[in-house]
N, C-alpha and C positions, 0 to 999 in steps of 0.2 A: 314628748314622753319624759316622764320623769319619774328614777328610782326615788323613792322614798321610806328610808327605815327597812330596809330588806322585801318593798313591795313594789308592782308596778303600778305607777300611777299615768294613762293616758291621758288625762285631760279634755280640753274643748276639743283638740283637733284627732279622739277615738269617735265623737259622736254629731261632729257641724253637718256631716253629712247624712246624718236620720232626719233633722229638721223637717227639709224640703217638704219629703216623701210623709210624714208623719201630716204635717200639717193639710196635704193635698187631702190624702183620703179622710182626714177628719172634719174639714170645712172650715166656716170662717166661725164657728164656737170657740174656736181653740186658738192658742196663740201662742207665741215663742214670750217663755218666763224666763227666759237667761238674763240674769245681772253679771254687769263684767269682770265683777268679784268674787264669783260662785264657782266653785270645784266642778260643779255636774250642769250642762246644759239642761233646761225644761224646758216642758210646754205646759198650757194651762187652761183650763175649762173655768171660765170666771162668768159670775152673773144668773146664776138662779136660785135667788131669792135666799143670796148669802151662804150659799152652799157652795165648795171649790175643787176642783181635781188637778192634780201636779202631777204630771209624769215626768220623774227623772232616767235621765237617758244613762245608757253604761257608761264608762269614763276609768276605770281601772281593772286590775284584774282580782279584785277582791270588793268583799261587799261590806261596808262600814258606814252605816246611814249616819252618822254622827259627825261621820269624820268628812262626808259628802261623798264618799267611795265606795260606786255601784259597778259589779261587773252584770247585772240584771236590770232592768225594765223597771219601775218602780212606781206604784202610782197608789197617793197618797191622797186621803179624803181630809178635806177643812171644814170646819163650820161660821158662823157666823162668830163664834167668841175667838176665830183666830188661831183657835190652836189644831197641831196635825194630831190626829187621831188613827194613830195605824193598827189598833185593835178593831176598825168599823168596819163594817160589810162592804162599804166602797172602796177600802183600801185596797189594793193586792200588790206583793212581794212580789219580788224576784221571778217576776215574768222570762220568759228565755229568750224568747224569737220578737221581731219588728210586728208581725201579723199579729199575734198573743196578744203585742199589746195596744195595737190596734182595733181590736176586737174586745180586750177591758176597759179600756176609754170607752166606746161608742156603747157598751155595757152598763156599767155605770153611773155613765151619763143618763142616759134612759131611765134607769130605774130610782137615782135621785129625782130629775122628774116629775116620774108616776107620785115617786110617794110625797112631795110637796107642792103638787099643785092647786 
C-alpha cells in the first residue's frame, strides 16, 4: 500500500487475488494482461478478428484512468488501429461489484462477436 500525494494507492497486492476467480468463470478466452510495470492488474479478451477487451481491476481508492488508478472494475474496448476507445458501446466504467463485471465481460464479449462475424 502506498500513500501517494494525499491518496491511497493499493496496488498489485488490492487485486492478485480477483485473478484466479475472474479468469475461472470467464474461460480460457481471457487471460491475465498484467505487465510488471503496470499500476493496475488486467485481464484480457484478445483475438476476435482484431477487436480487444481490458478489464482493469481496482488498485486504489480513487479513480484516475490516466494515472492507472481505479478504485472500479474497468473494462475498455480496443480495435484493430490499437487505440482504447472509452466513448464505445463495449466500454463500460466504473463497474462496482466482481460479478458486474463479470457479467460485462461475458456481455461484451458476445456482442463484439455477433456484430463481426
Amino acid at each position: 500500500m502506498v500513500q501517494k500525494h494525499g491518496k491511497l494507492i493499493y496496488g498489485w497486492d488490492y487485486s492478485k487475488d480477483l485473478i484466479k476467480p475472474l479468469l475461472e468463470k470467464l474461460g480460457n478466452e481471457w487471460v491475465e494482461t498484467s505487465y510488471g510495470n503496470d499500476v493496475s492488474m488486467s485481464i484480457g479478451w484478445h483475438g476476435y478478428k482484431n477487436h480487444y477487451l481490458t478489464l482493469y481491476l481496482p488498485n486504489a481508492n480513487v479513480n484516475e484512468p490516466i494515472e492507472e488508478n481505479y478504485s472500479t472494475f474497468n473494462l475498455l474496448y480496443t480495435d484493430e488501429s490499437n487505440s482504447n476507445i472509452e466513448s464505445s458501446p463495449y466500454s463500460k466504467l466504473n463497474i462496482a461489484s466482481l460479478e458486474d463485471a463479470i457479467q460485462e465481460c461475458i456481455k461484451q464479449s458476445k456482442l463484439i462477436k455477433e456484430k463481426y462475424k
